[in-house]
VOPA-63188 format. One record per residue (C-alpha): residue number from 1; residue in three letters; x negated, y, z negated. Coordinates in Angstrom, 2 decimals, always signed. Example, Ala and Ser with C-alpha at 12.3 -4.5 7.8 and 13.67 -1.06 7.14 Angstrom:
BEGIN
<node num="1" residu="ALA" c1="-12.30" c2="-4.50" c3="-7.80"/>
<node num="2" residu="SER" c1="-13.67" c2="-1.06" c3="-7.14"/>
***
This chain:
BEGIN
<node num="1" residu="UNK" c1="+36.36" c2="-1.08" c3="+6.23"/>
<node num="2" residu="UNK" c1="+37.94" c2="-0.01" c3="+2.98"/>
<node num="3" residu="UNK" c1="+34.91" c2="+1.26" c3="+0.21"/>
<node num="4" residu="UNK" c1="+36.02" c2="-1.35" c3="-1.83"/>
<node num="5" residu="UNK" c1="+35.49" c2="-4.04" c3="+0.29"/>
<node num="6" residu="UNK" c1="+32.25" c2="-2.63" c3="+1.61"/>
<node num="7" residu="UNK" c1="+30.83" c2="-2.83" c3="-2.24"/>
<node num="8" residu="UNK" c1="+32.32" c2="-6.28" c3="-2.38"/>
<node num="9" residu="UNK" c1="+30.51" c2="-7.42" c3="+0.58"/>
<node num="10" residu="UNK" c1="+27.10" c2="-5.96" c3="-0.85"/>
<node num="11" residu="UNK" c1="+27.25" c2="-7.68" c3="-3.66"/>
<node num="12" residu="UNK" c1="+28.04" c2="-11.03" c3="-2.40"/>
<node num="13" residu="UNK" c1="+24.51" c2="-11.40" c3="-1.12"/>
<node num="14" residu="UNK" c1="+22.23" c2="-13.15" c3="-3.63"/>
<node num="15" residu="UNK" c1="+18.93" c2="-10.89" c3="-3.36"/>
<node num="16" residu="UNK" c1="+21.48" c2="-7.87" c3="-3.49"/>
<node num="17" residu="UNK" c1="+22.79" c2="-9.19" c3="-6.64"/>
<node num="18" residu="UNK" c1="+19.39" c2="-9.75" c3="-8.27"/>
<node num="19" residu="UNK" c1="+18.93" c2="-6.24" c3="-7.86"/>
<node num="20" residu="UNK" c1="+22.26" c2="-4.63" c3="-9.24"/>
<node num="21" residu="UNK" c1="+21.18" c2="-7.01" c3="-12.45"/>
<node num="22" residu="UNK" c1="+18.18" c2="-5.05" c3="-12.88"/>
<node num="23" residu="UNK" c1="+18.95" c2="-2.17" c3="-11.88"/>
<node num="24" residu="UNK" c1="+21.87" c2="-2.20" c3="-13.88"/>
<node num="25" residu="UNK" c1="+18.87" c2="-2.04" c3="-17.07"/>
<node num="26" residu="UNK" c1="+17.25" c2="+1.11" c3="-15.61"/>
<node num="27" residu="UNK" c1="+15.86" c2="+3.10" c3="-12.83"/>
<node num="28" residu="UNK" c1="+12.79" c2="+1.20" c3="-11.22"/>
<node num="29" residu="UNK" c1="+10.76" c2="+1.99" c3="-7.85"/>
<node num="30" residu="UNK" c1="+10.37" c2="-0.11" c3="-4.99"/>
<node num="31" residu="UNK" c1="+6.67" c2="-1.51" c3="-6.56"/>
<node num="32" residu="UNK" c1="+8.47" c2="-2.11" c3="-9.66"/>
<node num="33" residu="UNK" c1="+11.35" c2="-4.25" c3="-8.75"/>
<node num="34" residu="UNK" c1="+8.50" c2="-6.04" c3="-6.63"/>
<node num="35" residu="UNK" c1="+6.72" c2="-6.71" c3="-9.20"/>
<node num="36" residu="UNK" c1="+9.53" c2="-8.12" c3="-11.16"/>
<node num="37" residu="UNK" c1="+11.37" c2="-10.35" c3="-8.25"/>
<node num="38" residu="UNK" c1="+7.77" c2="-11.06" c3="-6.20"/>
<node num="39" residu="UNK" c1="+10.32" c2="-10.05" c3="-3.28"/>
<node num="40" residu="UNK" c1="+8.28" c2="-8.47" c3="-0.62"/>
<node num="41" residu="UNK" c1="+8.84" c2="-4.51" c3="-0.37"/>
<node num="42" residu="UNK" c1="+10.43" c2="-4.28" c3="+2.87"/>
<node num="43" residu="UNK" c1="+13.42" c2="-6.42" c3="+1.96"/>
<node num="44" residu="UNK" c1="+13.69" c2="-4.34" c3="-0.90"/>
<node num="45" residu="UNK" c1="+13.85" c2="-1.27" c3="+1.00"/>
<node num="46" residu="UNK" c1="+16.54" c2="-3.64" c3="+3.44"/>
<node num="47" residu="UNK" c1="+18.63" c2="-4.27" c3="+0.72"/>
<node num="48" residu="UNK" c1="+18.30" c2="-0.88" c3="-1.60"/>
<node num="49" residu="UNK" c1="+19.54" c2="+0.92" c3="+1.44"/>
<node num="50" residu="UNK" c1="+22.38" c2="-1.47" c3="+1.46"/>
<node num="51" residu="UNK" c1="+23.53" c2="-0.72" c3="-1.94"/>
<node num="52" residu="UNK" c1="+22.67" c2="+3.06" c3="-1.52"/>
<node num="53" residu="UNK" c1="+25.13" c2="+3.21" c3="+1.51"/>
<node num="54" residu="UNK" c1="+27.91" c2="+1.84" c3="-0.34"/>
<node num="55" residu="UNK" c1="+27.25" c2="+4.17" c3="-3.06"/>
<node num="56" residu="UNK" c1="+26.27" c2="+1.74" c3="-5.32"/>
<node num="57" residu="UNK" c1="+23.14" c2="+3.00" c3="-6.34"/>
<node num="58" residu="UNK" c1="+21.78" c2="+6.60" c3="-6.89"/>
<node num="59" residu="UNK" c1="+18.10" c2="+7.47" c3="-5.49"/>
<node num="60" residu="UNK" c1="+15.65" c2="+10.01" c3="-7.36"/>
<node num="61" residu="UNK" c1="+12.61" c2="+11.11" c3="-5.70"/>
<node num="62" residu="UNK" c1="+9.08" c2="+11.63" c3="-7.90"/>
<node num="63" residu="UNK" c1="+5.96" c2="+12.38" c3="-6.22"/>
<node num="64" residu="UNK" c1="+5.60" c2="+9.89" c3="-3.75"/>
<node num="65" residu="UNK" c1="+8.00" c2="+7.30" c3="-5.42"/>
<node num="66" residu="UNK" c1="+11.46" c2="+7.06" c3="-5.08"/>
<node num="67" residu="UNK" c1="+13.53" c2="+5.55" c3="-8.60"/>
<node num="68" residu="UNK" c1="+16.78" c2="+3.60" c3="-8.17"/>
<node num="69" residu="UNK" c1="+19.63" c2="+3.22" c3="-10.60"/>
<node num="70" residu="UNK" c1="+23.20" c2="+1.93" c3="-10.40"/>
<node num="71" residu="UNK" c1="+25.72" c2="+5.07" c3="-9.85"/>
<node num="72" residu="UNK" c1="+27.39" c2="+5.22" c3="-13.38"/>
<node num="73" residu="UNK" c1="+30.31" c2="+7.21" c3="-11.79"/>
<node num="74" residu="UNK" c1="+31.98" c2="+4.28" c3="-9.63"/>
<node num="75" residu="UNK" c1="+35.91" c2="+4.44" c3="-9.51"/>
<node num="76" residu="UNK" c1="+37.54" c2="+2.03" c3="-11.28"/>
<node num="77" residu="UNK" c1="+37.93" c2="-1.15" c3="-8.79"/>
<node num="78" residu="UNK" c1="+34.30" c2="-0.51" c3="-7.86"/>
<node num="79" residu="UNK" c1="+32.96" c2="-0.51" c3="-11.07"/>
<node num="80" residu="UNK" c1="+35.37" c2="-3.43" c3="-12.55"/>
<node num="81" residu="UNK" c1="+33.66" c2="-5.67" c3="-9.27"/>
<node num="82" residu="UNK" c1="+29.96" c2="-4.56" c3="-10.46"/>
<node num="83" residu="UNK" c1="+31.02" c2="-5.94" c3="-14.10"/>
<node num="84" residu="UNK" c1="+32.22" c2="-9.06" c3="-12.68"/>
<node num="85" residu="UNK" c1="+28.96" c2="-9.61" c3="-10.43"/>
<node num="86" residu="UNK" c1="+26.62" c2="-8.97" c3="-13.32"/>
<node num="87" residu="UNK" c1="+28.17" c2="-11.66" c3="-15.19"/>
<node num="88" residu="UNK" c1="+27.57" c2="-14.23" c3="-12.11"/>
<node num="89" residu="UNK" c1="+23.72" c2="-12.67" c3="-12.09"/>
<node num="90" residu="UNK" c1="+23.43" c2="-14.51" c3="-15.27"/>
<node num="91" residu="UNK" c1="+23.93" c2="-17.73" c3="-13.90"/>
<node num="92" residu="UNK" c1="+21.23" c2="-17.42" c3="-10.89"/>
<node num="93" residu="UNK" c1="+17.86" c2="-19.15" c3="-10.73"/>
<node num="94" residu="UNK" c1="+15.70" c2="-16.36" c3="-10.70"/>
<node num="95" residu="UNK" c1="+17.77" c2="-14.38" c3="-14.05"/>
<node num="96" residu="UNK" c1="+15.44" c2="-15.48" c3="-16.49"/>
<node num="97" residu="UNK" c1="+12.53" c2="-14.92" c3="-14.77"/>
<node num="98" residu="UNK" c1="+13.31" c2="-11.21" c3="-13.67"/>
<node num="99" residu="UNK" c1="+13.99" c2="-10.67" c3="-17.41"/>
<node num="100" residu="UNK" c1="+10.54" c2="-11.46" c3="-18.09"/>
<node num="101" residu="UNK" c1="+9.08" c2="-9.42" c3="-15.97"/>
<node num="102" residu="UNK" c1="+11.17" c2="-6.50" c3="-16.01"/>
<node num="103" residu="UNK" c1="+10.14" c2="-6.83" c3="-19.43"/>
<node num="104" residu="UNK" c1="+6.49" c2="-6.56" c3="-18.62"/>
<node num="105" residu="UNK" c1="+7.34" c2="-3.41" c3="-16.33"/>
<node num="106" residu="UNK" c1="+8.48" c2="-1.55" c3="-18.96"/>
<node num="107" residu="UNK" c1="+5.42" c2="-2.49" c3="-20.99"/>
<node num="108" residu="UNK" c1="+3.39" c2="-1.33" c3="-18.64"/>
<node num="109" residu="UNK" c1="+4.87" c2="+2.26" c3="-18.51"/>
<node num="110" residu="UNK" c1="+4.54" c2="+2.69" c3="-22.35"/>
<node num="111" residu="UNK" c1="+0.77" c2="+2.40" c3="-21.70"/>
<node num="112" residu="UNK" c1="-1.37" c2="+3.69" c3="-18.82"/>
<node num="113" residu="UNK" c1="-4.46" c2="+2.07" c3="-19.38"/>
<node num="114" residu="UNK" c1="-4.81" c2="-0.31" c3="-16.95"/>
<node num="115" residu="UNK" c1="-4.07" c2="+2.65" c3="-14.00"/>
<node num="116" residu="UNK" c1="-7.03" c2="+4.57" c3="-15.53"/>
<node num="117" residu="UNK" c1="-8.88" c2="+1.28" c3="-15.01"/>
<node num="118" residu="UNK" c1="-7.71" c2="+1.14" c3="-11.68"/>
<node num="119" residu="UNK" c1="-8.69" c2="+4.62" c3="-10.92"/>
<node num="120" residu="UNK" c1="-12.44" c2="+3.73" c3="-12.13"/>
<node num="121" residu="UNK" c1="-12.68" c2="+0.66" c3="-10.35"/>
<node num="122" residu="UNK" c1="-12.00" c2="+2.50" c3="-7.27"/>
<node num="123" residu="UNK" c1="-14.31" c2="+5.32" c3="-8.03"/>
<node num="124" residu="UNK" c1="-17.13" c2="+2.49" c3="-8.80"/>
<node num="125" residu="UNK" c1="-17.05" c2="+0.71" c3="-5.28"/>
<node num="126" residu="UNK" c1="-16.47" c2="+4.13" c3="-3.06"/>
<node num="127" residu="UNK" c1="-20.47" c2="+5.30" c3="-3.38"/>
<node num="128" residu="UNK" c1="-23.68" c2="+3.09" c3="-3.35"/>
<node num="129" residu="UNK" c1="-26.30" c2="+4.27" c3="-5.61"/>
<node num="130" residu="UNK" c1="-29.72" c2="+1.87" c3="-6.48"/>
<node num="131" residu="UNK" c1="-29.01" c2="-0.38" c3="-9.72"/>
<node num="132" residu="UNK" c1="-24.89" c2="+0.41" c3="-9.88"/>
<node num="133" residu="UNK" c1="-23.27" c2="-3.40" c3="-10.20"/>
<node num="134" residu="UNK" c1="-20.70" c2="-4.60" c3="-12.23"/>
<node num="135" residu="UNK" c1="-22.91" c2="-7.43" c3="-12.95"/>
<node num="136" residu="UNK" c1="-24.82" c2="-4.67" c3="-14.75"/>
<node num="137" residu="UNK" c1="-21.96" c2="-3.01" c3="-16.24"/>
<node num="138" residu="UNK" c1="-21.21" c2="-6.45" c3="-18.00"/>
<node num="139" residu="UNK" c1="-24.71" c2="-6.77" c3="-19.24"/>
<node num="140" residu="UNK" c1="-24.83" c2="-3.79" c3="-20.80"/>
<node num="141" residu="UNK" c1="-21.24" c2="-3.90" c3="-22.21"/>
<node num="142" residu="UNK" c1="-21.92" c2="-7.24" c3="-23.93"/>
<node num="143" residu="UNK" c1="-25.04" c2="-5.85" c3="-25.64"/>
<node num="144" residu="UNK" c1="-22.88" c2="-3.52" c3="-27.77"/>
<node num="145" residu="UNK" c1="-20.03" c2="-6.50" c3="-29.11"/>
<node num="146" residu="UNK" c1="-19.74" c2="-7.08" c3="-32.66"/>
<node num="147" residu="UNK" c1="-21.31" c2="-10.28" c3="-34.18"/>
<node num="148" residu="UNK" c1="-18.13" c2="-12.37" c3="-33.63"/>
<node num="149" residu="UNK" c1="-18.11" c2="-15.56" c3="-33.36"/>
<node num="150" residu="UNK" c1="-16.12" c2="-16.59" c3="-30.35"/>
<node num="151" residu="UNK" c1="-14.32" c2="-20.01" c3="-29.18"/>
<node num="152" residu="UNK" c1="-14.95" c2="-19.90" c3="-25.03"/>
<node num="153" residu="UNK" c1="-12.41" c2="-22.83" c3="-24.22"/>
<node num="154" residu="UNK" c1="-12.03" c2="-24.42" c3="-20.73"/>
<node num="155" residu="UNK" c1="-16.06" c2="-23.17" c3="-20.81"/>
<node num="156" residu="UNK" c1="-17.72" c2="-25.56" c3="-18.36"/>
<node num="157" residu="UNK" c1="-21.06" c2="-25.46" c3="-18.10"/>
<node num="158" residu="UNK" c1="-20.82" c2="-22.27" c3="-20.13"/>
<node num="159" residu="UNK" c1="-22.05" c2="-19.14" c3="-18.01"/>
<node num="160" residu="UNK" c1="-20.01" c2="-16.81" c3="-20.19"/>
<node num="161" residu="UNK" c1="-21.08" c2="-18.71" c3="-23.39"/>
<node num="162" residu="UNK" c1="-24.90" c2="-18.25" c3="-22.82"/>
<node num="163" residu="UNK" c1="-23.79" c2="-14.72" c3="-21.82"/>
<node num="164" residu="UNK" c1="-21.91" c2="-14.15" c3="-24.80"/>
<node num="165" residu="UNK" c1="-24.15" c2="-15.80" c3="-27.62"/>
<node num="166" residu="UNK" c1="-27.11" c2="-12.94" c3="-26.43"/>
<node num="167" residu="UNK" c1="-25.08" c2="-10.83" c3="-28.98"/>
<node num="168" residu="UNK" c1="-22.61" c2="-12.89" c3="-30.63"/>
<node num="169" residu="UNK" c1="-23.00" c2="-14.22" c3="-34.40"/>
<node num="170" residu="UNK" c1="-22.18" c2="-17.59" c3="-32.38"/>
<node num="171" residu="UNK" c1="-20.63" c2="-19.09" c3="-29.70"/>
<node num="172" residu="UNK" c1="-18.41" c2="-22.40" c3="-29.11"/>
<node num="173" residu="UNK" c1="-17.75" c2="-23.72" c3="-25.56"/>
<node num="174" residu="UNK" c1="-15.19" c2="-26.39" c3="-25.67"/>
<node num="175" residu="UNK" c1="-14.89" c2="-27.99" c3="-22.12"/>
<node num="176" residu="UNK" c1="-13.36" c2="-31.43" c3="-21.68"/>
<node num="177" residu="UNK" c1="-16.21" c2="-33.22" c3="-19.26"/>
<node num="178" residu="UNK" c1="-18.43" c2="-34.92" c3="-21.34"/>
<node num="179" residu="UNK" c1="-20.56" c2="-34.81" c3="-18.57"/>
<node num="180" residu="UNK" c1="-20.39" c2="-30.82" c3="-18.51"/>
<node num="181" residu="UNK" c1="-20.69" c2="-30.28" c3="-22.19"/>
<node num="182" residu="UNK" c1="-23.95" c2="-32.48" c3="-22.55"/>
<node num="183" residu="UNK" c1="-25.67" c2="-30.38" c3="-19.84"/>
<node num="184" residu="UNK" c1="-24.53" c2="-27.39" c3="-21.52"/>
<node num="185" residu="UNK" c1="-26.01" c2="-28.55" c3="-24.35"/>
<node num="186" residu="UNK" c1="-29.16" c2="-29.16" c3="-22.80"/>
<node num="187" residu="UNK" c1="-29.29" c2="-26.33" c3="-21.13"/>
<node num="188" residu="UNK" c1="-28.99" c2="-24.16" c3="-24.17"/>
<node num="189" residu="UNK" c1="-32.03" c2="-26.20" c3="-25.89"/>
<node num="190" residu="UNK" c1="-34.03" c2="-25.19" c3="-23.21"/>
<node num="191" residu="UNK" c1="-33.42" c2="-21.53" c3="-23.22"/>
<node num="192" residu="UNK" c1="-33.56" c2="-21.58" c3="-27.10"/>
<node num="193" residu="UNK" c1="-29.95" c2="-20.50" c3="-27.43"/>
<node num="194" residu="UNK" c1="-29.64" c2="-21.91" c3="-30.89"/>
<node num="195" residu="UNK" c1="-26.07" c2="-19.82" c3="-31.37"/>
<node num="196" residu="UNK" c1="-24.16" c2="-21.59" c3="-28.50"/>
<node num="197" residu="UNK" c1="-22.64" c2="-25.29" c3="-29.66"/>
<node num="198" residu="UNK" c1="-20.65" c2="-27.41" c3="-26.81"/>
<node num="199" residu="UNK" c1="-17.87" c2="-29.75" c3="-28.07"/>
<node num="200" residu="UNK" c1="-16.29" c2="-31.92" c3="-25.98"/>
<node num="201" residu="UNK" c1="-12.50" c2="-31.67" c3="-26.29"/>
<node num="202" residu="UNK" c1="-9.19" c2="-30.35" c3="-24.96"/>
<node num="203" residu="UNK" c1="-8.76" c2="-26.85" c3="-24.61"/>
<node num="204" residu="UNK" c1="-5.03" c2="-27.42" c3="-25.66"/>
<node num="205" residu="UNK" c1="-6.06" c2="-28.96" c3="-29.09"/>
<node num="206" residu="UNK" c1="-9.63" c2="-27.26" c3="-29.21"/>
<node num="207" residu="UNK" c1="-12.02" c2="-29.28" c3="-31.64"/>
<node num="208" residu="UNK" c1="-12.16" c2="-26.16" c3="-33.89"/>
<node num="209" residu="UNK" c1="-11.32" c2="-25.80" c3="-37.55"/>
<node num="210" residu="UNK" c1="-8.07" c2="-23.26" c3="-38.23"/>
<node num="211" residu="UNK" c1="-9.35" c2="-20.04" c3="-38.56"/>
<node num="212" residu="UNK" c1="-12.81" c2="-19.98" c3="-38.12"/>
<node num="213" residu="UNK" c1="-13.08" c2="-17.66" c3="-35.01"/>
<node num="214" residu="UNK" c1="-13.24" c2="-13.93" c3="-34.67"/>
<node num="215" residu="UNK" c1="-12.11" c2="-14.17" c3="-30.52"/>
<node num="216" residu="UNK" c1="-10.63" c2="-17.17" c3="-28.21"/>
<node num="217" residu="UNK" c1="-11.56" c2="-16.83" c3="-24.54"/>
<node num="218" residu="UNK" c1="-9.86" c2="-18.63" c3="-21.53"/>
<node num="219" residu="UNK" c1="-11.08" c2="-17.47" c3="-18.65"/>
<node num="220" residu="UNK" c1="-9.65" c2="-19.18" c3="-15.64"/>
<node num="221" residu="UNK" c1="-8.99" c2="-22.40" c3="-17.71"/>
<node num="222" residu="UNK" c1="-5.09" c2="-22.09" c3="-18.61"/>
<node num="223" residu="UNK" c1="-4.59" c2="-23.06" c3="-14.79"/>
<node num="224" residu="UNK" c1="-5.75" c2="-26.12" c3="-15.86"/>
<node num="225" residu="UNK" c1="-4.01" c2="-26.82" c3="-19.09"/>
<node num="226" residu="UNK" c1="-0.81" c2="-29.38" c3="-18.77"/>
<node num="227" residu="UNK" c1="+0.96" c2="-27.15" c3="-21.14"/>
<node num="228" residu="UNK" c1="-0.17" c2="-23.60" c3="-21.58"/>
<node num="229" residu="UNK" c1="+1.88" c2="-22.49" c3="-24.32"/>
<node num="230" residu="UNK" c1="+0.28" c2="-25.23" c3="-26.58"/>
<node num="231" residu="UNK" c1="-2.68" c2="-23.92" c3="-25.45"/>
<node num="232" residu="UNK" c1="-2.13" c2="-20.19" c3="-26.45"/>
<node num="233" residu="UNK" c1="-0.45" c2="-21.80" c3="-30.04"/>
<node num="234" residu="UNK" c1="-3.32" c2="-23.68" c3="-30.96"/>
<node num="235" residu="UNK" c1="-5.68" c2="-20.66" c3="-29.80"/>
<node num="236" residu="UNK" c1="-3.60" c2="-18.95" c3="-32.22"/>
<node num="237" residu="UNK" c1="-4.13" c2="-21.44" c3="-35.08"/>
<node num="238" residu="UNK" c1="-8.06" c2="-21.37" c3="-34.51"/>
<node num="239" residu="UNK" c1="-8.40" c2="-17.31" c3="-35.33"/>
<node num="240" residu="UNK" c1="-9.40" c2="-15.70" c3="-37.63"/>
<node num="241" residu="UNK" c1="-6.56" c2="-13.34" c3="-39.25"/>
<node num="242" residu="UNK" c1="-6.96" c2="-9.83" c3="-36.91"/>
<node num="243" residu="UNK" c1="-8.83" c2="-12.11" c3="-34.34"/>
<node num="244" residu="UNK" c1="-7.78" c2="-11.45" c3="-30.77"/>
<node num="245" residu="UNK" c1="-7.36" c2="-13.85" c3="-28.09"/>
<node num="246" residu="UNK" c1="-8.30" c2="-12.69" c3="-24.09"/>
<node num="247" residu="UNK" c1="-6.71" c2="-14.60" c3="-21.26"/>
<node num="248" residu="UNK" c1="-8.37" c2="-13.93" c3="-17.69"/>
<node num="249" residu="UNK" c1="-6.32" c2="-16.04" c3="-15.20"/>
<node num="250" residu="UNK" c1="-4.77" c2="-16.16" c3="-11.69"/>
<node num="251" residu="UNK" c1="-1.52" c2="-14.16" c3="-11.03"/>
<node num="252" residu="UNK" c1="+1.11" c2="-16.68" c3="-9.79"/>
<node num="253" residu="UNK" c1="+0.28" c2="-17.19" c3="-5.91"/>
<node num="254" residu="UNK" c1="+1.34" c2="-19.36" c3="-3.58"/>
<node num="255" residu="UNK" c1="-2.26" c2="-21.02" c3="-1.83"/>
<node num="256" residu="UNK" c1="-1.09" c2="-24.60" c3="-2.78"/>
<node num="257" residu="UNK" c1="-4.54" c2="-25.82" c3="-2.07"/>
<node num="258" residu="UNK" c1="-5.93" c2="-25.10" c3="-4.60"/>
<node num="259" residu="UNK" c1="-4.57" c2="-28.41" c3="-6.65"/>
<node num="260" residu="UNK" c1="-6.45" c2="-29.88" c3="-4.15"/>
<node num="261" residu="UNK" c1="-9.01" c2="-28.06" c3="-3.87"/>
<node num="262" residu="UNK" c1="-9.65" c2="-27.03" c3="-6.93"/>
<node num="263" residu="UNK" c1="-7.46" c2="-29.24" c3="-9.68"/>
<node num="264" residu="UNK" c1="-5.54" c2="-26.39" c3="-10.20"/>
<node num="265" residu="UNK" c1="-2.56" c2="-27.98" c3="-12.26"/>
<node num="266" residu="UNK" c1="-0.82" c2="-24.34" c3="-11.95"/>
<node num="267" residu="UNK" c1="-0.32" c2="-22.10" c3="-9.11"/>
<node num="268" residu="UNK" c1="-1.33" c2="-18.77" c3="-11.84"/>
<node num="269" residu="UNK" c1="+1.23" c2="-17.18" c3="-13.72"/>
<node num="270" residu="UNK" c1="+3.38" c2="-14.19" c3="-13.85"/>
<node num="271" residu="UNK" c1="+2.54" c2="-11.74" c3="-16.16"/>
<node num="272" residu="UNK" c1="+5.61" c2="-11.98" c3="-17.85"/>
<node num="273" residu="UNK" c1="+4.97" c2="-15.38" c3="-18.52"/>
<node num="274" residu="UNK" c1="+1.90" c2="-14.24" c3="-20.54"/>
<node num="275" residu="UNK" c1="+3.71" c2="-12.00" c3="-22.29"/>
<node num="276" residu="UNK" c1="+6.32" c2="-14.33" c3="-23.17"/>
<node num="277" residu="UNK" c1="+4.00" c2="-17.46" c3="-24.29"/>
<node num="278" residu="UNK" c1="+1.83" c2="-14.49" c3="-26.34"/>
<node num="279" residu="UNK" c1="+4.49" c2="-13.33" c3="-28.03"/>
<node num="280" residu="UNK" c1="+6.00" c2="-16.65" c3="-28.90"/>
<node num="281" residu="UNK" c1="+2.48" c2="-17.73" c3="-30.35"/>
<node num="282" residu="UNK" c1="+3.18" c2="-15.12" c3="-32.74"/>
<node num="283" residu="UNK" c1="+0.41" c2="-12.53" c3="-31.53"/>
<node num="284" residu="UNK" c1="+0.79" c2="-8.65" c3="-30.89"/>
<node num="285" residu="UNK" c1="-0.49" c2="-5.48" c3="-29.51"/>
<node num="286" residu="UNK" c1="+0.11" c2="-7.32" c3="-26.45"/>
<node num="287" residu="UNK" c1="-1.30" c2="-6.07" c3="-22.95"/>
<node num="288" residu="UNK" c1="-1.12" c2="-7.73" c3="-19.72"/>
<node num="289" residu="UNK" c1="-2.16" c2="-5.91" c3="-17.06"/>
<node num="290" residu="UNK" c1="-3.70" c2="-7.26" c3="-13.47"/>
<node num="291" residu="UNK" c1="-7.53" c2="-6.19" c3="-13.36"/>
<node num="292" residu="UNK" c1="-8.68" c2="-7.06" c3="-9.53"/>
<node num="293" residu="UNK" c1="-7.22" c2="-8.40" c3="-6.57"/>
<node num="294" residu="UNK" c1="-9.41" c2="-9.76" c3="-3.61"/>
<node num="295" residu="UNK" c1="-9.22" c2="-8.05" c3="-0.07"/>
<node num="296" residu="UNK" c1="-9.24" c2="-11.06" c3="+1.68"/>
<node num="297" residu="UNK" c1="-6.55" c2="-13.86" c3="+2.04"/>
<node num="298" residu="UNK" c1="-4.86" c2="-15.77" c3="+0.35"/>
<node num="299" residu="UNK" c1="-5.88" c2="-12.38" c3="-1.65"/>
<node num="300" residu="UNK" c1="-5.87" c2="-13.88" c3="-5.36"/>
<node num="301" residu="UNK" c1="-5.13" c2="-11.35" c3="-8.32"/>
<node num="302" residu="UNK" c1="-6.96" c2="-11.76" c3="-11.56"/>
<node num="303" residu="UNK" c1="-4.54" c2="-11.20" c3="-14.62"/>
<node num="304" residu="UNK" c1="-5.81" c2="-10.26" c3="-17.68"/>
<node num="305" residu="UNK" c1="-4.03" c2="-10.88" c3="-20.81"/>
<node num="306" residu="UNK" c1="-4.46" c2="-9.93" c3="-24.45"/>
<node num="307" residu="UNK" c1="-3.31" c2="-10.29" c3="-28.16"/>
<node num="308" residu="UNK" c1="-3.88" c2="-9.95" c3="-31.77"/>
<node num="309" residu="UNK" c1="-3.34" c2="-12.08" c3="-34.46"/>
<node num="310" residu="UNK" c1="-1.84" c2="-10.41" c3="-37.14"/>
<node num="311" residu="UNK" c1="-3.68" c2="-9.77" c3="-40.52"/>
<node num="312" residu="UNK" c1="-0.56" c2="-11.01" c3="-42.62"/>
<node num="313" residu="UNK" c1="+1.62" c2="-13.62" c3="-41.62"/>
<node num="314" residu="UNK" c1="+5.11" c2="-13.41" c3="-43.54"/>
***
């Protein structure tokens, strides 16, 4: 089989081609590209090999990790059919969304917080020692906040509010169960917490006067949201100039119980996603980054997602 024909026939498969199109934006690892196409690694590995044996693609080899990157010195017919297959890439299903997350790859190089976190997370669970919990950790960590005053919406019966108003200047949980928001409400008269309100109300269109809060919270509520970008706008809308908005929420996953289950109106999201809506809502210093993933199946990942509003708005 002529080389031409070889590269021809390599390209011609779709998962193949979804790979040139990135590829053809940088040099990315195996964990990368899985992390931007959510394709498992071993048919990446398939298919890399594929397009290394054709020449395609060059290989580099760093530490334990291996970077890929389309050859930039293909002969002329070879490189004319690569131009001509990235233009079809454009038209696939799954272009957009591998934008997005490559997008959120290369994010995630620029900053290597989130592997130090990593690193200390592992370091925390490895060795037992009396009184060492993260339950602790995020006792103590809440004692030192700033008096904000935070908006916790999609709250429920507001754990994380009565957590939060121990330091905060005060606290509103916004959940949309009246049933839910007048136990909260009872609940904090009983305890005394007189720095935690509950409103009943829509986490999309939170009952909250424009820029009144210091810091929005949704912690596993977006899932629930019909629309989550409205969500994130009108989180935007509620803060306070150089207020910040946190996001804790599934990574996209396919249990589909869970509508069941759990109302889930989402199956999570990608982090690119996050980015995206974030960035739309007009917010920066943008990280995304996933915090914790659990060992046991259908092994849910926690995403974490965060933004500032700017001081100015031009």
């Amino acid at each position: 089989m002529s080389r031409v024909l070889a590269c021809l026939r390599a390209l011609a498969d779709p998962t193949r081609l979804r790979l040139i199109a990135i590829l053809n934006q940088g040099e990315f690892s195996v964990n990368e590209l899985r992390q931007i196409t959510f394709i498992s690694q071993p048919c990446i590995s398939t298919h890399l090999r594929i397009l290394k044996e054709t020449g395609l693609l060059n290989a580099r080899r760093v530490g334990k990790n291996t970077f890929y990157s389309l050859n930039p010195h293909l002969e002329t017919l070879v490189a004319d059919a690569v131009k001509l297959a990235l233009q079809g890439a454009t038209e696939m299903p799954d272009y957009q969304s591998d934008q997005l997350n490559l997008k959120q790859v290369l994010l995630q190089r620029q900053t290597q917080s989130h592997q130090y976190f990593n690193r200390i997370a592992g370091r925390f669970g490895r060795i037992y020692g009396p009184g060492r919990s993260w339950e602790a950790f995020g006792h103590l960590l809440l004692r030192i906040l700033p008096p904000y005053v935070v908006a916790d919406l999609g709250s429920g019966e507001g754990l994380m509010a009565e957590l939060l108003a121990r330091k905060c200047k005060k606290v509103i949980a916004v959940d949309n169960s009246k049933r839910i928001v007048e136990f909260g409400k009872k609940r904090a008269q009983e305890r005394g917490i007189s720095n935690l309100e509950f409103r009943w109300g829509d986490l999309q269109d939170p009952p909250i006067e424009p820029e009144t809060v210091d810091v929005v919270i949704l912690s596993q509520a977006l899932h629930h949201a019909d629309e989550p970008t409205v969500a994130i706008r009108n989180a935007f809308k509620i803060l306070r100039p150089s207020g910040q908005i946190v996001i804790l929420d599934l990574e996209k996953h396919k249990f589909t119980q869970a509508k069941a289950m759990y109302g889930d109106k989402w199956l999570g999201f990608t982090e690119g996603e996050l980015h995206q809506w974030l960035e739309e809502a007009g917010f920066t210093s943008l990280e995304v980054s996933i915090v914790a993933r659990e060992p046991d199946p259908p092994h849910f990942a926690t995403i974490l997602a965060y933004g500032v509003k700017p001081s100015s708005l031009s």
